[in-house]
N, C-alpha and C positions, 0 to 999 in steps of 0.2 A: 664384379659384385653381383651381378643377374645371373650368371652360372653359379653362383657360390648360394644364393640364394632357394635359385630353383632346385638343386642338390638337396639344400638342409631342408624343403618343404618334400622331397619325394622320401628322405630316408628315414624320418621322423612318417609318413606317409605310412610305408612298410611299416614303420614300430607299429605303430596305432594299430593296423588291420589283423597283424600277425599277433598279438599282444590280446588283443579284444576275441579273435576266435578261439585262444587256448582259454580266455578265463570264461569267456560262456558257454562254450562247448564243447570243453573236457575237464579243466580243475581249476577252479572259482580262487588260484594262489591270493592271498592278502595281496602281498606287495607287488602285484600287476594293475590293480586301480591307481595305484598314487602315479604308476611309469605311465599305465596311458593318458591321464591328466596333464601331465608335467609334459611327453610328445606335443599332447592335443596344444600347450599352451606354447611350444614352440613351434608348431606345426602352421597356425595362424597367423602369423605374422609375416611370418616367412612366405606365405601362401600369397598372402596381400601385396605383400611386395613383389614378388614374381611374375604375380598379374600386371603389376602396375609399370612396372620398370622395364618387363622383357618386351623387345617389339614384334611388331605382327608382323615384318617381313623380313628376310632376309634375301642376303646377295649369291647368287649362283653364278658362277664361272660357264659360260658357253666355250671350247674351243673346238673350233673346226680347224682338220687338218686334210690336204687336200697333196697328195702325190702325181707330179708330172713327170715321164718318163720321154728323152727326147736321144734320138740317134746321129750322133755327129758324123758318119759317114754316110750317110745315104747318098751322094753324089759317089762316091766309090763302088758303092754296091748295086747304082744302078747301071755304073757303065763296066759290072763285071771284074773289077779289079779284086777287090774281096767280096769271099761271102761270111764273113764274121761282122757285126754289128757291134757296134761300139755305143752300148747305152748309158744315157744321163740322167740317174734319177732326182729331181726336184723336188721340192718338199715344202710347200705353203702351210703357215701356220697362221689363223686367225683367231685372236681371244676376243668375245663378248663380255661383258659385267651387268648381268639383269637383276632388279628389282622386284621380287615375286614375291604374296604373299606365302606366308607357314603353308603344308599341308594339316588338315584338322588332326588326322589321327587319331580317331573318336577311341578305339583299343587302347591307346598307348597312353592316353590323356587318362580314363578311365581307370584303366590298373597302376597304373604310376603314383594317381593321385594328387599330380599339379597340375598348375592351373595349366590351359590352353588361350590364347592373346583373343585371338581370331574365333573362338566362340563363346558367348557370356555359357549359354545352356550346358555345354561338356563342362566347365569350369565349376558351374554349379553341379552341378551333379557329380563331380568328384571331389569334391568338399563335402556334400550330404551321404556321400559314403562315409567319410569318416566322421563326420559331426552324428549320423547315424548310430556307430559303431559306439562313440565317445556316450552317445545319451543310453543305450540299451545299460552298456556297463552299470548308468547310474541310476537304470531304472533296477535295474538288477541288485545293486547294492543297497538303495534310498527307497525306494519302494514300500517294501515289507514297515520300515520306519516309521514311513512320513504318514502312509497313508493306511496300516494295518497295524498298530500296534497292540489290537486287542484289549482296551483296557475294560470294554463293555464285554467283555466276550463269554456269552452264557453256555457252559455242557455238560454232559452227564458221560463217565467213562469206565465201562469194568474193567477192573482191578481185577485179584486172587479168587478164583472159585473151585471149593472144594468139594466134596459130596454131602458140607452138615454147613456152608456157609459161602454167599457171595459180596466181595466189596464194593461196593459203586463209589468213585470218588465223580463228585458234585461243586461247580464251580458258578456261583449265583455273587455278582456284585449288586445287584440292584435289589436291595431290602424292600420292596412294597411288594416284592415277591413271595416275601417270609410270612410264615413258612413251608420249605417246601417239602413234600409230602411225598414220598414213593410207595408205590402198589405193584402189587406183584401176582401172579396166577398161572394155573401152570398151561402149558399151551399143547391144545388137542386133549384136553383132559381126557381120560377112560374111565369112563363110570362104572362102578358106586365107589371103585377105591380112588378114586384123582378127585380131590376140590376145584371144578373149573369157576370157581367166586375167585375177583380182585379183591386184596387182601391189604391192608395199609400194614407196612414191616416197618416205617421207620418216619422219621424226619430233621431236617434242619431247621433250628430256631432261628441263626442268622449266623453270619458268615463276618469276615472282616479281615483286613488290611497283613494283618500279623500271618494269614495263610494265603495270602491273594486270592482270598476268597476263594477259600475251596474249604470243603467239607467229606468226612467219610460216613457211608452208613453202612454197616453188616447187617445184609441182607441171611435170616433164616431158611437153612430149607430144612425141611421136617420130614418129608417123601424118606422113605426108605429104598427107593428106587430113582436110578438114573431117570432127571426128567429134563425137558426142554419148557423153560421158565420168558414167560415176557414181563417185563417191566416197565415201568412207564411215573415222571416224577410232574407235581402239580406247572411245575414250568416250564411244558412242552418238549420236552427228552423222552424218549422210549428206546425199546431196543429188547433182545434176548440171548440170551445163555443158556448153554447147559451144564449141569452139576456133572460133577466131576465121580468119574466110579472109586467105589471104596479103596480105600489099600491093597493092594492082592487079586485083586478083583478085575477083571476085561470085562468092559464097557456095556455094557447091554445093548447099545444103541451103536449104529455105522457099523454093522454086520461085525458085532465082536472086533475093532480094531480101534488101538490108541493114537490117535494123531493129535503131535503137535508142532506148532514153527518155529524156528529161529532164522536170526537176522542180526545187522545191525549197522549202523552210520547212515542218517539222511539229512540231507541240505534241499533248500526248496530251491526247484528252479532249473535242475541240473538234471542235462542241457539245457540250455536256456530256449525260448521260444520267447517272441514280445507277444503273442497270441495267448499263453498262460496265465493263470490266477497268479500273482507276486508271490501266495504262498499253496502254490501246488507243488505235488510229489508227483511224476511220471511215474516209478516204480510201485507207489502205492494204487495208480493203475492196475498195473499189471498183477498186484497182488490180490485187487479187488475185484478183477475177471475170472482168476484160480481158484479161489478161497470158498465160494457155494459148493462144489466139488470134493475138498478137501476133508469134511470134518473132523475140522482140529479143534479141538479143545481150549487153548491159547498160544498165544506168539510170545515165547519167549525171547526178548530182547534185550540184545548181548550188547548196549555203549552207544554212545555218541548218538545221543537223542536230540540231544541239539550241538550247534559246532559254533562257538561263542564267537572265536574269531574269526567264518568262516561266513561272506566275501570280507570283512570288517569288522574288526572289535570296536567298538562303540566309548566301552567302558567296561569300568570292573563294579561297578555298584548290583546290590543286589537286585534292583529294577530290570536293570540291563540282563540279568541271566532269566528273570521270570521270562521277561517280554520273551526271549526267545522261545518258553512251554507253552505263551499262550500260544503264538504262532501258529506251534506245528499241528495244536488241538483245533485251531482256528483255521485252518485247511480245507476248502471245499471236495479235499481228497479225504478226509480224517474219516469221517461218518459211514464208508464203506466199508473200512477197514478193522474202527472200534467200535463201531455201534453193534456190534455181535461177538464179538471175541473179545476174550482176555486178552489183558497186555500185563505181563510183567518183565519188570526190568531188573539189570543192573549197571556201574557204574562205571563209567571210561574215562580215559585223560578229554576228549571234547567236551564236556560239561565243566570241567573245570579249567584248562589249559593245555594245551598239547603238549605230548609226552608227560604227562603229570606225573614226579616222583619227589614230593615234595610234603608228605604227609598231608596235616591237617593244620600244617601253617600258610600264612599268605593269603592267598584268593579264598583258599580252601571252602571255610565256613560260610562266605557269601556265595559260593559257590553252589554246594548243595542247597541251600535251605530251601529252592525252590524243588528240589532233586528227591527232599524228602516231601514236601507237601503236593506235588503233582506224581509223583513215584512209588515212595516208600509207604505213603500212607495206606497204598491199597496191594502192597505185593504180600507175597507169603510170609508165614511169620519167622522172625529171626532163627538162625541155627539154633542147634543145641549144646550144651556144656559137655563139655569132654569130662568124662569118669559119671553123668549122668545117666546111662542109660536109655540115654535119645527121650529124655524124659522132662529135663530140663533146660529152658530157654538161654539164652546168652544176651543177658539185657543189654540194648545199647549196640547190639552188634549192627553193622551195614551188610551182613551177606544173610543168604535165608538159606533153608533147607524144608522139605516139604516129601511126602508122598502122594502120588495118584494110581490106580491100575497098577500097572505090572511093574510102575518105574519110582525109583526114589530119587530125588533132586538135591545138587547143592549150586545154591548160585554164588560164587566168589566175587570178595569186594577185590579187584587189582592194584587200586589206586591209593588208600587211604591208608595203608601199613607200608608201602613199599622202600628198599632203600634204598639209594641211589643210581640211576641208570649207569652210570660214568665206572661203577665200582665194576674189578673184577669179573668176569663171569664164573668163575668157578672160585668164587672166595666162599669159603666154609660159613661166615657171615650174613652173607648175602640174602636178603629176604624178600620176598614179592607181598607174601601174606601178613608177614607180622608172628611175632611167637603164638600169641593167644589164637589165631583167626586156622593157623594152621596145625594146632592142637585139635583143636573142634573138625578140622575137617578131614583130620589123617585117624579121628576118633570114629566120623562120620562112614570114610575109607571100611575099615576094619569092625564095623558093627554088623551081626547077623541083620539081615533082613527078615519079614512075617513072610509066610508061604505067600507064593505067588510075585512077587516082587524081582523081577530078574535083571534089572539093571539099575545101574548106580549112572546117571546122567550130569555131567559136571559142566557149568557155565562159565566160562571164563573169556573177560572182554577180550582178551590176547591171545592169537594164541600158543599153544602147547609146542607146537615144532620147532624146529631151529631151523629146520628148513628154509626159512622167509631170509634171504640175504640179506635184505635193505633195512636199516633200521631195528636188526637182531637183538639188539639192549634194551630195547623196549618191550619184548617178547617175553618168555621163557625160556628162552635159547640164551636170553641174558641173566639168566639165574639157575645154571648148571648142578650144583649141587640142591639145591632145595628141589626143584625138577624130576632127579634121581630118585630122593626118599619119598615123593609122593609117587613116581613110576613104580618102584616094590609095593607100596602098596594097595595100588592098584590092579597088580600081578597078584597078590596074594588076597584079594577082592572074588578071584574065578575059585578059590578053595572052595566057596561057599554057594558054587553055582551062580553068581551076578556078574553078567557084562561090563565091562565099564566103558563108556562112552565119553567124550570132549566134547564139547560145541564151543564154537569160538566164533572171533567175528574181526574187524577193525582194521583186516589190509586190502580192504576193497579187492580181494580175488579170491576163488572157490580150490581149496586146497583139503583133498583125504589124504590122511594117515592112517598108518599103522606105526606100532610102538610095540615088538616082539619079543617077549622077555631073551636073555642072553639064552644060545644054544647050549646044551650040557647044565644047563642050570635044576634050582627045586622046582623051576615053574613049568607049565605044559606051554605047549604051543597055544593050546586053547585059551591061556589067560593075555592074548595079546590083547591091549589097549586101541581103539581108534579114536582117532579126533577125524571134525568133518568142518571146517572153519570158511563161512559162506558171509561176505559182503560184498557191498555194500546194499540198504536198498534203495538207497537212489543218491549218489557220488558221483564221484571220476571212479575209474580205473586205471593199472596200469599197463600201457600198452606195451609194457618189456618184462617179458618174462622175469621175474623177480624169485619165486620157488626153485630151488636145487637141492637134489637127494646127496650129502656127499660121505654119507657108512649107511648100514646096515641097522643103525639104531634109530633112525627116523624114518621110515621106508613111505615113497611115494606112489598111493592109491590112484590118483587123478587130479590134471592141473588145468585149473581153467581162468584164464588172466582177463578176461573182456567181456565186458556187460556192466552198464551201470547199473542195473537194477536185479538185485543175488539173493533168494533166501531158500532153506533149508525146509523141509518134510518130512517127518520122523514119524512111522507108523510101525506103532510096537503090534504081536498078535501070536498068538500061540502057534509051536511048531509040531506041526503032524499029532494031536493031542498026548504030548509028550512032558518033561518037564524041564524041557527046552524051552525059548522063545526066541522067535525073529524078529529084529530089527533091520527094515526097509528106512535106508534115505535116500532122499531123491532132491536136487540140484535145481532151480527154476532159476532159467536166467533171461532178463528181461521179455518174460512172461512164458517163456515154452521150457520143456520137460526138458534137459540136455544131457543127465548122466542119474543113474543110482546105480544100489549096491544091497545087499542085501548079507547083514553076518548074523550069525547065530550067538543066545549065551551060552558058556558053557555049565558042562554036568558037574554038580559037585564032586568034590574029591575027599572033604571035609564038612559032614552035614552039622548043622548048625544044630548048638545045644539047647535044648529044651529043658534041664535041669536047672538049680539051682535057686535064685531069687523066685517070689513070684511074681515079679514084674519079666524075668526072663521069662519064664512058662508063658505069661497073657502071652508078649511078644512074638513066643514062635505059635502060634494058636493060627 
């Protein structure tokens, strides 16, 4: 029973130890808190009895054996008769039975994780290893809960900034603060044409329950010129921005160059430290050391802003998905990262549920609501209507579209039209977008761009390759034909002289593509597509190669599988003053430079028509 005992305390031991360094210090799985619980609660028992029942000494066999060797003729051999000896070997066996106490075996007690008879101290000390191990997990898990739920948690965070306007969403629960008031001035003014006066652009009356208290203000700018703007709100929030260069237009400022970032997927905590805030980000670290350097513009962010069920699903009430935004904004990492940069987002299966293909039934609607009031309310405005012209909005849509400088934007909803993961991949059916979402953006695809405008930038939480082996049906690689009609035209994007680029995010590894139109085709070489699909910024990774090139229609740029903490650098800038433009990206993984690349867009082959409507003529203007 005391061997059977001590067995089920060392093997349950291993569970625990090995169990608790993969979920804190590579991927935080769900279902690894309930197994190391359920160990720990067999592990104790077993441990107590081991202790108690196994004895401190045991029995060692001593045998001594003792060989006599004796010659029966030695009277013959001395009186010369023989000289051959004739020997007798003898052979004594003595067996002892001693009483000795155990050795300690302070290593073997220690890594095993049972108890040891013969020392209280070793015994304890490998019990508080894993009783150690048992409470990290639950500081890890319970933590953020018990003791940060944010329900007071006061901030102020930019949103969309354009060259004629900026969002500030504001999150004030405590009414005796109302109301709150934002000033704004532009910062280093240049006189006589800069106003360096604080200027009151806005305010909150009061806030309440139906938005979790949060609020949006559009901020005016009036400058005709790129400026850098501080702002600052009656309830201790400040911070700066820059507006954004016109349409067409390269930047005035950061030596004529457009920089922006993407990213996406963070979980607080990961790797774990018990030295850490319960709701820090390592990788927003590292994002927060690059970023004075960089001048980007905004961080665009591609999903998984929060990970619901990610160490523990809680619940599904809409409470439970807020608390998870105040969190991340409630971060003693946040303030480095948003307190000067745009952040806009879009929408991935972790805010609602993993692998989300499920429309807008279920979880759905509790789901976002917090997705639209800390997200949507401050990103760019919705696309535009297919057959409008890029003129008019699409009410009610979840994806945006937007231009800045040299580049035009569409950020894709994934989740909220999609069909079935399970279907097909190459069923004619088959939808990722939704009919309406992929009208507007195969409209979006194929509309002249205004001078100056040289790349079509596409957001998507998944992404574009098929590349990704693991988990492919969740991809685009799981939706083969819809894939193809927006790959032509994307190819037939470079007619008009516009790049088209991918940004992707959501398999926690840094994968370039290239997407080459078919050889002997209408299309040039020049109209190849890249995607650049860079997470996580602060996840697991995975440490098995998962990316595999296997035709010549997904063609593999650079594959990089390791780094918890991954995000993208995208600096657009005129080429040799041409009517060219280069796109530089550049790869940061957990915090240092590790790979870019630099492609040109290509020359038109089909200039875009200035005739016709006169909304086409303003257009090409």
């Amino acid at each position: 029973m005391g061997d059977r005992t001590k067995t089920t305390a060392a093997i349950t031991s291993a569970g625990i130890r090995i169990a608790s360094i993969i979920f804190l210090r590579w991927v935080a799985l769900p279902p690894l808190g309930p197994i190391i619980y359920t160990l720990f609660a067999i592990y104790v028992p077993t441990f107590i009895s081991s202790y108690f029942t196994e004895s401190k000494y045991e029995v060692v066999d001593e045998v001594d054996i003792v060989l006599k060797e004796d010659i029966l003729n030695k009277d013959e051999i001395a009186n010369g008769t023989t000289d051959e000896a004739i020997v007798v070997e003898e052979v004594d066996v003595e067996e002892t039975a001693a009483v000795v106490e155990k050795p300690l075996s302070p290593i073997g007690t220690l890594l095993k994780g049972t108890p040891n008879p013969n020392s209280l101290l070793l015994t304890a000390l490998t019990f508080l290893i894993n009783a150690a191990c048992v409470a990290m997990v639950t500081d890890m898990v319970y933590s953020p809960r018990w003791f940060h739920p944010s329900h007071e948690l006061s901030f102020a965070r930019l949103g969309y900034v354009s060259d004629t306007e900026a969002k500030l969403l504001i999150r004030e629960p405590d009414q005796l603060k109302m109301p709150v008031t934002i000033q704004v001035h532009i910062k280093d003014a240049q006189p006589p044409f800069d106003n360096p006066l604080w200027q009151t652009v806005g305010s909150v009356v009061s806030t309440t329950n139906e938005t979790d208290y949060t609020a949006v203000v559009t901020i005016p700018l009036s400058h005709s010129k790129q400026r850098v703007y501080e702002w600052t709100t009656s309830n201790n929030h400040s911070g700066e921005f820059t507006s954004a260069p016109k349409p067409g237009m390269m930047p005035e400022l950061y030596d004529g160059k457009f920089t922006f970032l993407s990213t996406s997927c963070i979980v607080p905590r990961l790797p774990y430290s018990p030295l850490d805030h319960p709701l820090a980000f390592p990788g927003m670290k590292h994002l927060a050391k690059i970023l004075p350097g960089l001048g980007a513009q905004f961080m665009l962010f591609l999903g998984d802003f929060i990970y619901i069920e990610v160490p523990k699903r809680f619940g599904e009430s809409v409470e439970n998905y807020r608390q998870k935004y105040r969190q991340v904004y409630a971060s003693p990492d946040w303030p480095a990262v948003g307190q000067n940069l745009s952040w806009i987002h879009v929408l991935d299966d972790h805010e609602i549920s993993n692998d989300w293909d499920k429309n807008s039934t279920g979880v759905y609607k509790t789901a976002v609501d917090p997705w639209h009031h800390y997200q949507t309310a401050v990103n760019p405005p919705a696309a535009k209507k297919v057959g409008s012209q890029g003129l008019i909005t699409r009410q009610g849509a979840t994806y945006f579209s937007f231009t800045q400088g040299p580049a035009s934007f569409f950020m894709l909803d994934t989740r909220s039209y999609r069909s079935k993961n399970t279907e097909p991949f190459d069923s004619v059916n088959k939808t990722m977008l939704g009919e309406t979402q992929l009208e507007d953006f195969l409209d979006w695809l194929r509309r002249p761009e205004q001078k100056g405008v040289k790349w079509k930038i596409v957001a998507s939480s998944v992404p574009f390759t098929k590349n990704w082996r693991v988990n492919t049906k969740d991809t685009w690689g799981g939706f083969l034909v819809e894939r193809r009609k927006i790959l032509e035209a994307m190819w037939d994007a470079s007619n008009l002289g516009v790049g088209v680029v991918i940004l992707s995010g959501d398999r926690h590894e840094f994968g370039a593509t290239s997407f080459p139109p078919p050889k002997d085709s209408k299309w040039p070489e020049s109209a190849t597509v890249h995607e650049f699909s860079a997470s996580p910024l602060n996840q697991f990774y995975s440490p098995i190669a998962t990316y595999v090139q296997t035709d010549d229609e997904d063609v593999e740029l650079k594959y990089i599988n390791a780094g918890n903490s991954k995000f993208g650098a995208i600096t657009i800038e005129k080429f040799a003053e041409g009517e060219q433009s280069s796109l530089k990206y550049t790869v940061f993984i957990d915090g240092v430079d590790k790979w870019n690349t630099v492609i040109l867009s290509p020359e038109p082959t089909h200039p875009a028509k200035t005739g016709g409507s006169f909304w086409d003529r303003l257009r090409g203007l």
